[in-house]
DODOLUM-739187 format. One record per residue (C-alpha): residue number from 1; residue in three letters; x, y, z. Coordinates in nm, 2 decimals. Example, Ala and Ser with C-alpha at 12.3 -4.5 7.8 and 13.67 -1.06 7.14 Angstrom:
+------+--------+--------+--------+--------+
| fifi | lumvex |     xx |     yy |     zz |
+------+--------+--------+--------+--------+
|    1 |    ala |   1.23 |  -0.45 |   0.78 |
|    2 |    ser |   1.37 |  -0.11 |   0.71 |
+------+--------+--------+--------+--------+
***
This chain:
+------+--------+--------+--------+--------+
| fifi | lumvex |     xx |     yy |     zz |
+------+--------+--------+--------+--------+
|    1 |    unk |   0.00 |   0.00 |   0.00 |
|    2 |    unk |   0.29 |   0.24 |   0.14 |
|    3 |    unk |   0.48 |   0.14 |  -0.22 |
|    4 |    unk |   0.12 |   0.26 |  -0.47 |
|    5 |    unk |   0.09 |   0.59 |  -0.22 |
|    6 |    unk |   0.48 |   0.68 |  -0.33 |
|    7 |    unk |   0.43 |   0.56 |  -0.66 |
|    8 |    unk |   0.12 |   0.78 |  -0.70 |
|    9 |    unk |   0.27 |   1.06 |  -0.51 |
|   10 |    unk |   0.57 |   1.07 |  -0.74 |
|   11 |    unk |   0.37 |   1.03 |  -1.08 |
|   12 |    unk |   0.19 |   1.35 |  -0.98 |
|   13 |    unk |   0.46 |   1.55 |  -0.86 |
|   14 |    unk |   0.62 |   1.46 |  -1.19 |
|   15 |    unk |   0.29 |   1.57 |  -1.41 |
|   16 |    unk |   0.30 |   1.90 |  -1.20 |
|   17 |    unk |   0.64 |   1.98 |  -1.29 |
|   18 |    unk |   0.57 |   1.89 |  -1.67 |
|   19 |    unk |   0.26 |   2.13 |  -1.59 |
|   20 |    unk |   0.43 |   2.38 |  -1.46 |
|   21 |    unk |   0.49 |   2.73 |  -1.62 |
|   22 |    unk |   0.74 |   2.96 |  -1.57 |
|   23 |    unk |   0.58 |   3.34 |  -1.46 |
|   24 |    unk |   0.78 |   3.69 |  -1.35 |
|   25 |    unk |   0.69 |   3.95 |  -1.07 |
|   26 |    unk |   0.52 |   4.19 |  -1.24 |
|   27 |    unk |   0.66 |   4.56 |  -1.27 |
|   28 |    unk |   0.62 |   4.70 |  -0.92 |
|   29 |    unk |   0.80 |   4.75 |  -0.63 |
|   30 |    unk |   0.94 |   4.42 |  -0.45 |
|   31 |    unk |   0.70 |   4.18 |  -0.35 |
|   32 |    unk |   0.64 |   3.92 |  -0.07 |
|   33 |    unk |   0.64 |   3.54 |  -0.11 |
|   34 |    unk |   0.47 |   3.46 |   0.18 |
|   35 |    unk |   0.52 |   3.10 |   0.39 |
|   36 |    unk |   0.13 |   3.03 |   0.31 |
|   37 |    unk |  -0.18 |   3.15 |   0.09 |
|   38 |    unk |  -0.27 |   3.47 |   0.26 |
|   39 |    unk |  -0.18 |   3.85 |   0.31 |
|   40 |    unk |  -0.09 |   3.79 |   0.67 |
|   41 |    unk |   0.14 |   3.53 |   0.63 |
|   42 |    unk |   0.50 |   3.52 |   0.69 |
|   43 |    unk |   0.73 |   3.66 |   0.44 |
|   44 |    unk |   1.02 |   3.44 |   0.32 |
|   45 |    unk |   1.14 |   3.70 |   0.10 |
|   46 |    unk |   1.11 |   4.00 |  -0.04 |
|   47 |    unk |   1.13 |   3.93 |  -0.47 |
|   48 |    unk |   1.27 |   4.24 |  -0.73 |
|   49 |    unk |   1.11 |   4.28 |  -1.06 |
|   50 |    unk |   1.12 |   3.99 |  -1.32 |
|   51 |    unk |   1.25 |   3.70 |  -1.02 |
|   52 |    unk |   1.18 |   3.44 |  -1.25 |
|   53 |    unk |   0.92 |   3.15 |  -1.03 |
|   54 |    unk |   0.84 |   2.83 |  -1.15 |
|   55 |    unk |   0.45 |   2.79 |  -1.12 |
|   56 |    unk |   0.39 |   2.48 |  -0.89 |
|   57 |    unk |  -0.02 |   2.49 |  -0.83 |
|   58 |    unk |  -0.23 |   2.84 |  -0.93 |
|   59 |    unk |  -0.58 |   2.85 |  -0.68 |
|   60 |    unk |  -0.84 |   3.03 |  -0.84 |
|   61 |    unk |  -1.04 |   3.06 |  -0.52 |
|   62 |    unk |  -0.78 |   3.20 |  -0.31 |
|   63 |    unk |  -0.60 |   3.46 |  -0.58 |
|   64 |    unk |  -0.27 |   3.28 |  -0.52 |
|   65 |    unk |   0.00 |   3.08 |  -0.67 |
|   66 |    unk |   0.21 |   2.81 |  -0.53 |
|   67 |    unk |   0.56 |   2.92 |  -0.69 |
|   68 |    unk |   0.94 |   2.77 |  -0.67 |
|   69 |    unk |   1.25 |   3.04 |  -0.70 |
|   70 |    unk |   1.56 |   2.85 |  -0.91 |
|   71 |    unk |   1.75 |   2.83 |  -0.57 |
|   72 |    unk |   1.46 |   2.60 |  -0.44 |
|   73 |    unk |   1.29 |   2.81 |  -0.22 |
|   74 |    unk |   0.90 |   2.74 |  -0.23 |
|   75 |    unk |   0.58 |   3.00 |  -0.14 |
|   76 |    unk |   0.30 |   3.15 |  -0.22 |
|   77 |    unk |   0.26 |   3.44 |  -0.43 |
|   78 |    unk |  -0.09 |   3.65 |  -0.53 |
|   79 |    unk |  -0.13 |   3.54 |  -0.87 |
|   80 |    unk |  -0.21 |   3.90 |  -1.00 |
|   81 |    unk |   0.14 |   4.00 |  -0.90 |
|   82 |    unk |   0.28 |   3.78 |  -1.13 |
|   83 |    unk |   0.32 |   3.79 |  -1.55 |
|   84 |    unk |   0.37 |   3.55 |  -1.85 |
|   85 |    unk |   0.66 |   3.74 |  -1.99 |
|   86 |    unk |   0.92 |   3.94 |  -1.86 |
|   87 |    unk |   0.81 |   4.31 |  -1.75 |
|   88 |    unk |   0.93 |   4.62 |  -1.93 |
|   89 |    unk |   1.09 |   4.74 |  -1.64 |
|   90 |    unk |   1.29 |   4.44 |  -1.64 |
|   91 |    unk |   1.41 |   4.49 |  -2.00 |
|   92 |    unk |   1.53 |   4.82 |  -1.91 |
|   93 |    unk |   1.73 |   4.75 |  -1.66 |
|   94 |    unk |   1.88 |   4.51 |  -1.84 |
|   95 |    unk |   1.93 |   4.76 |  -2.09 |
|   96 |    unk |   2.04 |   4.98 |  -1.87 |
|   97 |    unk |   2.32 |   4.74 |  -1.76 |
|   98 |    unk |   2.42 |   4.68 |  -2.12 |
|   99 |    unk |   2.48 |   5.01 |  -2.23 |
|  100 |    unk |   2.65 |   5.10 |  -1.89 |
|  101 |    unk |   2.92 |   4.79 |  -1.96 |
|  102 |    unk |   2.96 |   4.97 |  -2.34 |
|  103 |    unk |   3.00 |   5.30 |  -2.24 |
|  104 |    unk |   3.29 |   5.12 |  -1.96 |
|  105 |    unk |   3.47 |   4.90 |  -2.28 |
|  106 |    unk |   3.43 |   5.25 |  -2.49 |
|  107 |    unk |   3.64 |   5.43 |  -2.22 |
|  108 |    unk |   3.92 |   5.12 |  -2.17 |
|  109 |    unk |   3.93 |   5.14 |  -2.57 |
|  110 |    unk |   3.93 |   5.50 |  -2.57 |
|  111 |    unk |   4.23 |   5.51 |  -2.30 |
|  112 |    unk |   4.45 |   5.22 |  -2.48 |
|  113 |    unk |   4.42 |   5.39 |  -2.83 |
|  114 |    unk |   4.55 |   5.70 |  -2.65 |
|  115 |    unk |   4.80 |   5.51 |  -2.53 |
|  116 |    unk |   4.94 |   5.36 |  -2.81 |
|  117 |    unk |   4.93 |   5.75 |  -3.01 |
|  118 |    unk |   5.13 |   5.87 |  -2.75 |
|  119 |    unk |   5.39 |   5.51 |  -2.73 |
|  120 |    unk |   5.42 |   5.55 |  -3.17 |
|  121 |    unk |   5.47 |   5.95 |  -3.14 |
|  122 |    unk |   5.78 |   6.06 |  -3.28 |
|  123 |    unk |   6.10 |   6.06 |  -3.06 |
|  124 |    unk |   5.87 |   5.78 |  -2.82 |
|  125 |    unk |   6.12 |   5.48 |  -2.78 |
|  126 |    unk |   5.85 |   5.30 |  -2.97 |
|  127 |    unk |   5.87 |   5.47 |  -3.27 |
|  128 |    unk |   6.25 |   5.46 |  -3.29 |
|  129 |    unk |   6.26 |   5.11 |  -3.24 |
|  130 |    unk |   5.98 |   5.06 |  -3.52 |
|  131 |    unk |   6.16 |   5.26 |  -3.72 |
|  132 |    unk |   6.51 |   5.12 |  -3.67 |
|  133 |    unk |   6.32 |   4.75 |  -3.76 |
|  134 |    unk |   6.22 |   4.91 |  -4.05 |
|  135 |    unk |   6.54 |   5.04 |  -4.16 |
|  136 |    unk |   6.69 |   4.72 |  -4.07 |
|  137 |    unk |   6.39 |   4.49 |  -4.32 |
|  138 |    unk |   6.49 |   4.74 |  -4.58 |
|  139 |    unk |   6.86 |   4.69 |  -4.58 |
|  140 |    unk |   6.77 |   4.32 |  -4.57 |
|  141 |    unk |   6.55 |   4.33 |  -4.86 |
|  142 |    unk |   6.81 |   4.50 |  -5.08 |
|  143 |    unk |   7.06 |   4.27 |  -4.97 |
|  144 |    unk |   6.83 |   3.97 |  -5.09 |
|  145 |    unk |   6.76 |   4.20 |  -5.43 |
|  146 |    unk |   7.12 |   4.24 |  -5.50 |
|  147 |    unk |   7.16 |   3.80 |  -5.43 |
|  148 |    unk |   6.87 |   3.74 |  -5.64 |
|  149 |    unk |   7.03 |   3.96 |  -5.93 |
|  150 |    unk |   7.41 |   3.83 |  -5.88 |
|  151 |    unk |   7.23 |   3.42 |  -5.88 |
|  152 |    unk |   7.02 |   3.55 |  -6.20 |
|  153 |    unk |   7.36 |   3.72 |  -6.36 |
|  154 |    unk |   7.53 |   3.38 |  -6.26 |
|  155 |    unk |   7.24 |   3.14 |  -6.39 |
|  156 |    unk |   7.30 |   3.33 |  -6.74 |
|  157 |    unk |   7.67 |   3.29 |  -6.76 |
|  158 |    unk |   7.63 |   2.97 |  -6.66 |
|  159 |    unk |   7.38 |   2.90 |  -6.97 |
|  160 |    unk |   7.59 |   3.09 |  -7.19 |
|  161 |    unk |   7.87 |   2.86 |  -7.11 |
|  162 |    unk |   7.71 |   2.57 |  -7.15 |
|  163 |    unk |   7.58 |   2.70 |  -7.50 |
|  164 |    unk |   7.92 |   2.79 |  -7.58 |
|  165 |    unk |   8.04 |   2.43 |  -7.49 |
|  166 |    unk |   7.79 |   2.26 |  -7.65 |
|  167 |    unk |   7.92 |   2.49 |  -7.99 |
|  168 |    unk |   8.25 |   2.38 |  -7.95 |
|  169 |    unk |   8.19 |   2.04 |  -7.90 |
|  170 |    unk |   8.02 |   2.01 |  -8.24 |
|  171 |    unk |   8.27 |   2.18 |  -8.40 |
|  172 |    unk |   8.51 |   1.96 |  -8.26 |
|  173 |    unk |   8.29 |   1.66 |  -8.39 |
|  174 |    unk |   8.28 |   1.83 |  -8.75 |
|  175 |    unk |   8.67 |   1.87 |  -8.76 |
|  176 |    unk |   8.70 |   1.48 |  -8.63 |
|  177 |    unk |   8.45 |   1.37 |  -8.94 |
|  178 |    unk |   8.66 |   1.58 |  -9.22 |
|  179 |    unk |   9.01 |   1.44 |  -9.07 |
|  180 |    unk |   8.88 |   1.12 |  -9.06 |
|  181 |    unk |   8.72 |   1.18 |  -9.44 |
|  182 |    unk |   9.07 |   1.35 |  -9.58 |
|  183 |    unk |   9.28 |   1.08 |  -9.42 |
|  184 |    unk |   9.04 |   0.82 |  -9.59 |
|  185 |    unk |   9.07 |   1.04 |  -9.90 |
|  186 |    unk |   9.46 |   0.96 |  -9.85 |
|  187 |    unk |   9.44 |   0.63 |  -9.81 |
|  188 |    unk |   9.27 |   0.54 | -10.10 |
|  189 |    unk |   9.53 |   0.84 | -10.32 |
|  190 |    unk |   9.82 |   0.62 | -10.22 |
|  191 |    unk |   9.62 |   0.28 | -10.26 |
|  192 |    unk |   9.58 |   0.42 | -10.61 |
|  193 |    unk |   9.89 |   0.57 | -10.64 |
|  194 |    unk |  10.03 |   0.22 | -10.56 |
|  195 |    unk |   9.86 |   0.01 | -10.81 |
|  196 |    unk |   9.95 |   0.25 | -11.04 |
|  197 |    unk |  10.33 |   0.24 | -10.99 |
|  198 |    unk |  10.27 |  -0.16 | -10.92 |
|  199 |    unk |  10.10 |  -0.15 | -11.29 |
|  200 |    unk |  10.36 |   0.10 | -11.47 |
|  201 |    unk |  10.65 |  -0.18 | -11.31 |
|  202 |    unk |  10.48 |  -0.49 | -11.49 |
|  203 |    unk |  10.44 |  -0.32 | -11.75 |
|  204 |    unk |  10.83 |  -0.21 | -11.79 |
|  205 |    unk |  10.87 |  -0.58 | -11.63 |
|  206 |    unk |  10.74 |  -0.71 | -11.96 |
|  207 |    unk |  10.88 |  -0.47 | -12.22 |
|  208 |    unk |  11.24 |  -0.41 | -12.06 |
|  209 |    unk |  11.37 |  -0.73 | -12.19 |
|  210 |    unk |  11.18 |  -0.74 | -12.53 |
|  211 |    unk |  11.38 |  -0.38 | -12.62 |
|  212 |    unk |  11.70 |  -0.57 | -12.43 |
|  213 |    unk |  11.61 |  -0.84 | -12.71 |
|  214 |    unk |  11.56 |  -0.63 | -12.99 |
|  215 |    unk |  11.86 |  -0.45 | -12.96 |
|  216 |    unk |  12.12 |  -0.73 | -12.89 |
|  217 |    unk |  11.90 |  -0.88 | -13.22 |
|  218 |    unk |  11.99 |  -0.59 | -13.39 |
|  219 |    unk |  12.33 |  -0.56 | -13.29 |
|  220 |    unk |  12.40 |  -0.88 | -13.41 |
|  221 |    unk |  12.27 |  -0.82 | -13.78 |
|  222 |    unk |  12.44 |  -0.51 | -13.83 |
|  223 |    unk |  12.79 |  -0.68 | -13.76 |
+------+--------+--------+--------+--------+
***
């Protein structure tokens, strides 16, 4: 029995939570929440305008609502007091609050911009030492300039060497071929220069001793 009474109490405490609804004081001065439903009751505490209160029970008969505060803190409040949304008054303080943390960030910004004017004005430390970086980058940049022009002057030599080698080297290869073609020329010259002389010394090889013949023949007839 003890177990159903729990079980029942729970399910309802759980369907008035998922029935609850979240209301604000309304825009007046602080209000009470009171310990019980009535004007006379003991105060718990006094609430400012738009304390958000978690609606627990509303009694129409009565005129008040059963409320819970986000710390925890439960009482009653007269329903008439309280508001679906958040009051106007609430929205301009809040407003209020906003524009008063802007206008302090506008100040802090204000004050470190003048700070930094007066830290880059010239003949402040600050501006020397930007300005001696500066002087410094430059004198670096021509420095890379000038390597970048001497490794460009260098790349072209380099090409026009190379060019120039590659020139020579076939000229070289032409001179090889016409040596190599005039010494064959040579070769064959003499080859043909020999046979010739090899021809003209049969040919004296066969008529040397037919004229030795004919003139011991004649020699002989005219004695």
């Amino acid at each position: 029995m003890k177990k159903i009474i729990s079980s029942f109490f729970i399910l309802m405490v759980t369907f008035g939570a998922a029935q609850a609804d979240t209301v604000y004081v309304t825009d007046n001065l602080n209000l009470s929440l009171r310990s019980e439903e009535s004007n006379t009751s003991k105060v718990l505490q006094l609430l400012p305008t738009g304390t958000p209160l978690t609606v627990i029970e509303e009694n129409k008969e009565t005129g008040f609502s059963h409320v819970r505060m986000e710390n925890g803190t439960e009482g009653y409040m007269p329903t008439r007091n309280t508001m679906k949304d958040k009051p106007s008054r609430f929205y301009l303080d809040a407003a209020n609050k906003e524009l008063e943390s802007l206008k302090t960030e506008n100040e802090s910004l204000k004050a470190e911009l003048a700070k930094t004017k007066q830290a880059i004005t010239p003949g402040s430390s600050l501006e020397k030492t930007l300005s001696s970086e500066k002087d410094q980058l430059t004198k670096e940049l021509n420095e890379l300039k000038k390597t970048s022009a001497g490794a460009v002057e260098l790349q072209n030599q380099r090409d026009e060497l190379q060019e120039r080698v590659v020139n020579a080297e076939r000229e070289l290869q032409q001179l090889k071929l016409g040596n190599q073609a005039l010494q064959d020329s040579a070769n064959q010259d003499w080859f043909l220069y020999g046979g010739a002389l090899a021809l003209i010394g049969v040919i004296l090889g066969f008529m040397l001793p037919k004229l030795s013949l004919r003139r011991r023949s004649s020699g002989w007839d005219t004695y």
